[in-house]
C-alpha positions in Angstrom: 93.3 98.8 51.3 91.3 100.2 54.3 91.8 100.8 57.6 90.6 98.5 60.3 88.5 99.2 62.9 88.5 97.3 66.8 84.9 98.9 67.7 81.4 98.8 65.7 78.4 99.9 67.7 75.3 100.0 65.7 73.0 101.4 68.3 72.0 98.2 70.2 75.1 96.4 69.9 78.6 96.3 70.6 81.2 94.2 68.8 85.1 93.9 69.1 87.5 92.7 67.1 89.5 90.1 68.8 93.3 91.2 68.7 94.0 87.9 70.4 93.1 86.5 67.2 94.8 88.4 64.9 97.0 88.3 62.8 95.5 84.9 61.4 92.4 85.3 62.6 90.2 87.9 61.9 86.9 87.7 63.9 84.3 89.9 65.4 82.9 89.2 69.1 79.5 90.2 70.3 79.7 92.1 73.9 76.5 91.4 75.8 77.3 91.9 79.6 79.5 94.1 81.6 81.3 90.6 82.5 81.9 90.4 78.9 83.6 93.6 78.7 85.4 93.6 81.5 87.2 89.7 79.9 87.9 91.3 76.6 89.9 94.5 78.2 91.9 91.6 80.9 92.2 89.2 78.3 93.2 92.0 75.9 90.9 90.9 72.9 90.6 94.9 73.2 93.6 96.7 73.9 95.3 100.2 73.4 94.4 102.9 75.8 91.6 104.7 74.2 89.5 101.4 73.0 89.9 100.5 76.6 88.0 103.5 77.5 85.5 103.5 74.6 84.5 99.7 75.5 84.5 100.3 79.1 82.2 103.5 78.0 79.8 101.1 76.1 79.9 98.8 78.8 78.8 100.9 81.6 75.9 102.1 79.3 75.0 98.1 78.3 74.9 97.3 81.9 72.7 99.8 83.3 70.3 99.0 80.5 69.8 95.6 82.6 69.5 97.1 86.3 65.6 97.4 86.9 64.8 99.5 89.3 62.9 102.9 89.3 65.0 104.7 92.4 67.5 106.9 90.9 69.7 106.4 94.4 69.5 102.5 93.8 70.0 102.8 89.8 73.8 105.3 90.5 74.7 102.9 93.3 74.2 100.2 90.9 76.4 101.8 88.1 79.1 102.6 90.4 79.2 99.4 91.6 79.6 98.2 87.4 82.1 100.8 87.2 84.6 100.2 89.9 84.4 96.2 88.5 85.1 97.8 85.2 88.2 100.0 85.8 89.8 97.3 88.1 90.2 94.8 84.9 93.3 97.3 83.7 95.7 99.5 86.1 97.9 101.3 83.5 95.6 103.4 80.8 94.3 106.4 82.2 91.4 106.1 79.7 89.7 103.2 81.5 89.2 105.3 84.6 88.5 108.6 82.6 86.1 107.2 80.5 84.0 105.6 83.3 84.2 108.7 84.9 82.7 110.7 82.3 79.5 108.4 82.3 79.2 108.3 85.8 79.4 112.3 85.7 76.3 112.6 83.2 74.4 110.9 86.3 74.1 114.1 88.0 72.2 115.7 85.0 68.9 112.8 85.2 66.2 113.1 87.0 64.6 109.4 86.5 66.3 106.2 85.4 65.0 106.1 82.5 66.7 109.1 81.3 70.0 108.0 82.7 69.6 105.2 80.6 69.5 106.7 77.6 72.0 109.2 78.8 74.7 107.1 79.8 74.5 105.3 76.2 74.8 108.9 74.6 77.4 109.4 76.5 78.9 106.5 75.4 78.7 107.2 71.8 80.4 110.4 72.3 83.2 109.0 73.6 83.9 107.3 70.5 82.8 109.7 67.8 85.5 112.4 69.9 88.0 109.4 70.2 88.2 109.2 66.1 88.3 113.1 65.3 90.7 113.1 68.3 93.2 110.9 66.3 92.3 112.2 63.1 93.7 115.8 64.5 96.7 113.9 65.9 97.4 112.3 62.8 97.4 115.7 61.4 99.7 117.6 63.5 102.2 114.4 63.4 102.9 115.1 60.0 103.6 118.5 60.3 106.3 117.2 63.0 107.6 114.4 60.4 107.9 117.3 57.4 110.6 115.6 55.3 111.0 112.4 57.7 110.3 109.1 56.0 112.3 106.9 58.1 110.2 105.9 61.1 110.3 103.5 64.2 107.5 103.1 66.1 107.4 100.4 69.3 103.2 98.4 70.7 100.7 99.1 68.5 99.3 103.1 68.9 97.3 102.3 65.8 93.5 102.3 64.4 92.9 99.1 66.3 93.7 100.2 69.6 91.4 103.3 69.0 88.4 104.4 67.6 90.2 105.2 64.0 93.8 106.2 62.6 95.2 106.0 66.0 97.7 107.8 67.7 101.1 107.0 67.2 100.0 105.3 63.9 97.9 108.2 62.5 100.1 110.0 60.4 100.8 106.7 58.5 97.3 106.0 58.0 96.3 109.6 56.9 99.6 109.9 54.5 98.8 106.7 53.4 95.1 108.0 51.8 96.6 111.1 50.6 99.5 109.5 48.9 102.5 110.1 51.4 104.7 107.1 52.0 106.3 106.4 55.1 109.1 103.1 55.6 108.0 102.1 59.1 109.9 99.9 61.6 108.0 98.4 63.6 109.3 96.4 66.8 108.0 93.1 67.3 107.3 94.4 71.2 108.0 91.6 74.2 106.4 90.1 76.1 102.9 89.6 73.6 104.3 90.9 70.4 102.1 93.5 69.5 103.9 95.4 67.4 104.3 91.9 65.4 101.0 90.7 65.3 99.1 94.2 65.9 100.7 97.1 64.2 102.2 94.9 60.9 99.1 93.9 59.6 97.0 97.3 60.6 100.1 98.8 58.3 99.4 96.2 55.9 95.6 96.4 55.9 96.0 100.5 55.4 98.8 99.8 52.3 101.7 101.3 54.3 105.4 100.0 53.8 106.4 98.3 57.2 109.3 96.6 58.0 109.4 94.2 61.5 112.6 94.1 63.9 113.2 92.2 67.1 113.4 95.1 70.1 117.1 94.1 70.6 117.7 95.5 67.0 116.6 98.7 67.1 119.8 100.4 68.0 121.3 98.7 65.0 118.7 99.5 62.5 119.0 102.9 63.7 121.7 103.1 62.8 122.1 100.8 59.6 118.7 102.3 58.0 119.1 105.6 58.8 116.3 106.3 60.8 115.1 110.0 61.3 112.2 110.1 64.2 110.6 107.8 66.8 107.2 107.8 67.8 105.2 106.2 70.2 101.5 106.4 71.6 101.4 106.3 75.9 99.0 104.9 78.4 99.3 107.5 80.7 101.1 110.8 81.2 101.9 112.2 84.0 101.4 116.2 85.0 105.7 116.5 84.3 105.5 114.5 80.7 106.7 111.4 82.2 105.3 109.1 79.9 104.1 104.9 80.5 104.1 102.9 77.4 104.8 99.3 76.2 107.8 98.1 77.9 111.4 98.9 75.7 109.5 102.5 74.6 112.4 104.1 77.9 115.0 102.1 75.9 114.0 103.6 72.2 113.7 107.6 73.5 117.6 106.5 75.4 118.5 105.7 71.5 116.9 108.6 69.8 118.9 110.3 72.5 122.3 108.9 71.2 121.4 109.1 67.8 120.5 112.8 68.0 117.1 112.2 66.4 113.5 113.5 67.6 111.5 111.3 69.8 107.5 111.6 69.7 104.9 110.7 72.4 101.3 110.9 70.8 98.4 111.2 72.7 95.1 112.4 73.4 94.3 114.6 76.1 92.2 112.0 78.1 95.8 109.7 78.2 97.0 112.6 81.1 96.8 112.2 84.3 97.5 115.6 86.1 96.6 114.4 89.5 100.4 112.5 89.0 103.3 114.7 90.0 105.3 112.5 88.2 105.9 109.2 86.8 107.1 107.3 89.7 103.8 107.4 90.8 101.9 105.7 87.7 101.4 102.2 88.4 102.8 98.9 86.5 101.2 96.2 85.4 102.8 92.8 85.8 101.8 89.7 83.1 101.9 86.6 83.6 105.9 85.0 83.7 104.6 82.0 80.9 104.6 84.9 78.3 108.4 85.3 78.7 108.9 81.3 79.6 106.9 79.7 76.9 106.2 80.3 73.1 103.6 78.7 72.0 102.6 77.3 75.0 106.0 75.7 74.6 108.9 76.3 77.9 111.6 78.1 76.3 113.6 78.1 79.8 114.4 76.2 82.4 111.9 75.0 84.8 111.0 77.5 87.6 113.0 80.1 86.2 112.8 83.3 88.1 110.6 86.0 85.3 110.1 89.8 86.2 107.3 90.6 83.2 106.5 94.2 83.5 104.1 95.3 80.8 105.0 98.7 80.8 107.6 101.5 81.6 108.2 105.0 82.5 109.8 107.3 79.7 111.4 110.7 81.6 110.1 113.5 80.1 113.6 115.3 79.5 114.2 112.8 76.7 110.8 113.5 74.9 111.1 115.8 71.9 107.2 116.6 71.9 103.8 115.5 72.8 101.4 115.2 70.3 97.8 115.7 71.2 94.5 116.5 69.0 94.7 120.1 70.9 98.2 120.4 69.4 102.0 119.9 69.9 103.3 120.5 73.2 107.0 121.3 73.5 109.6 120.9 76.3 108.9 122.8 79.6 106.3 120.4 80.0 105.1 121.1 83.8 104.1 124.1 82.7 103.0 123.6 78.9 100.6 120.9 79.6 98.5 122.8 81.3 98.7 125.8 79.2 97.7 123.8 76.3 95.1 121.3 77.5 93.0 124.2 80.1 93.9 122.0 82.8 94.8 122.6 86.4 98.2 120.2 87.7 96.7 120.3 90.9 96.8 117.4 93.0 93.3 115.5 92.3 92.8 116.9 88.8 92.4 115.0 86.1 91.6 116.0 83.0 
């Protein structure tokens, strides 16, 4: 048993594994171009907030590697240009924009392009290194917050696939799982794609922990029936409050925990927050395509021309949120102003962390 990884880079190239794929299929793709990179994040062969932002990362650096040109001013303008194509292939995780961000930052410390080059693919690295010790340290704190718990339901995939390693919301299965700590894990299958299904089952399965899949529509039930002690869930963006986007039903699980009296879990790195959002009305939703609610299987599974509203994600309130669980540590209720205090971060309007 091992736990899978959706990013190699082995100095000169980067490879994904295709979650499209998967479970069935398991199969390594070769990332050449910034148009490659910018298909697998809007196709979502790579998926999950922070891989989003380490492939974008890589991709910024693989691009500029091809712009030839030995003006600094024409070599920037070329990798904002790459950049702003980048961060327009997906509008929810913070981490696309952050990431690109970061790279784009470094540009003010070259003096030739030559140097940015080797920079920006530095910089790049980094991002991924810090992404795995950034879930490792979530992974740890997680099980301090499920002391006693063995009962878990978890919603998407948070897991090692959608980040450099272990994950977020995933993590502390994956770390009691090598140190000999079992966990029973529901997972829910997750509409409209059925990540949680195809995604978080078989990285479970792959890292040897017990996992059990239910249909969304039966998680009050199983609640309920299987005595279920804590939620958790990973988030594509938080805003500066502790409003919280994630896979669509994640609002409907934290109403549940609610009603069931048991604690509810976002976890997150610090680059997931957005602290230049008041709130979470402001965070933008994504809208799929309707055919992954009308078909299965490329099969129609409702009437013709059936009216679909297919919103990927939505918008947990931060009052129902137990805690936030980040690699800088647990962050409690009060979260306008804890936030801040824990992450060395200004909530003013513009900053983001």
């Amino acid at each position: 048993m091992s736990i899978p990884l959706s990013i190699k880079w082995d100095g000169q190239q980067l490879t994904i594994l295709d979650q499209q794929k998967l479970p069935h299929t398991i199969e390594y793709v070769t990332l050449e171009t910034v148009e490659d990179v910018y298909e697998a994040i809007f196709s979502l062969k790579v998926r999950g907030a922070p891989a989003i932002g380490i492939t974008a990362a890589y991709g910024l650096a693989i691009g500029a590697q091809r712009h030839n040109t030995d003006s600094l001013e024409a070599f920037q303008q070329y990798v904002e240009k790459d950049a702003a194509y980048l961060n327009a292939s997906r509008p929810t995780a913070v981490n696309l924009g952050w990431a690109l961000s970061r790279l784009k930052d470094k540009l003010r410390e070259t003096e030739n392009v030559k140097q940015a080059k080797l920079l920006l693919l530095a910089e790049a690295v980094k991002v991924h290194s810090e992404d795995e010790e950034s879930c490792r340290r979530i992974g740890e704190h997680a099980l301090v917050l499920l002391q006693g718990q063995t009962k878990v339901m978890t919603i998407c995939n948070a897991g090692s696939i959608a980040t450099a390693k272990y994950g977020t919301a995933l993590a502390p299965f994956h770390l009691g799982s090598e140190r000999g700590r079992q966990f029973e894990v529901y997972a829910c299958e997750t509409r409209p794609v059925y990540q949680g299904a195809r995604l978080t089952v078989w990285e479970l399965q792959q890292s040897g922990v017990d996992v059990t899949l239910i249909t969304d529509s039966m998680a009050a039930h199983t609640i309920g029936a299987k005595g279920i002690e804590a939620i958790i869930v990973g988030a594509d963006r938080i805003a500066a409050n502790g409003d919280t986007a994630n896979k669509i039903g994640t609002y409907n699980l934290a109403l549940l925990a609610s009603a069931f009296n048991i604690p509810f879990y976002v976890a997150a790195p610090a680059s997931t927050f957005d602290l230049s959002i008041e709130d979470g009305s402001a965070i933008p939703i994504e809208e799929r395509n309707p055919e992954e609610i009308t078909h299965m299987s490329g099969q129609p599974v409702a009437p013709l021309g059936t009216k679909v509203f297919n919103p990927a994600f939505d918008v947990t309130p931060s009052h129902l949120i137990t805690a936030i669980i980040t690699e800088k540590g647990i962050i409690n209720e009060d979260y306008s102003k804890n936030i801040p205090d824990l992450l060395g971060a200004s909530t003013g309007k513009g900053e983001r962390i």
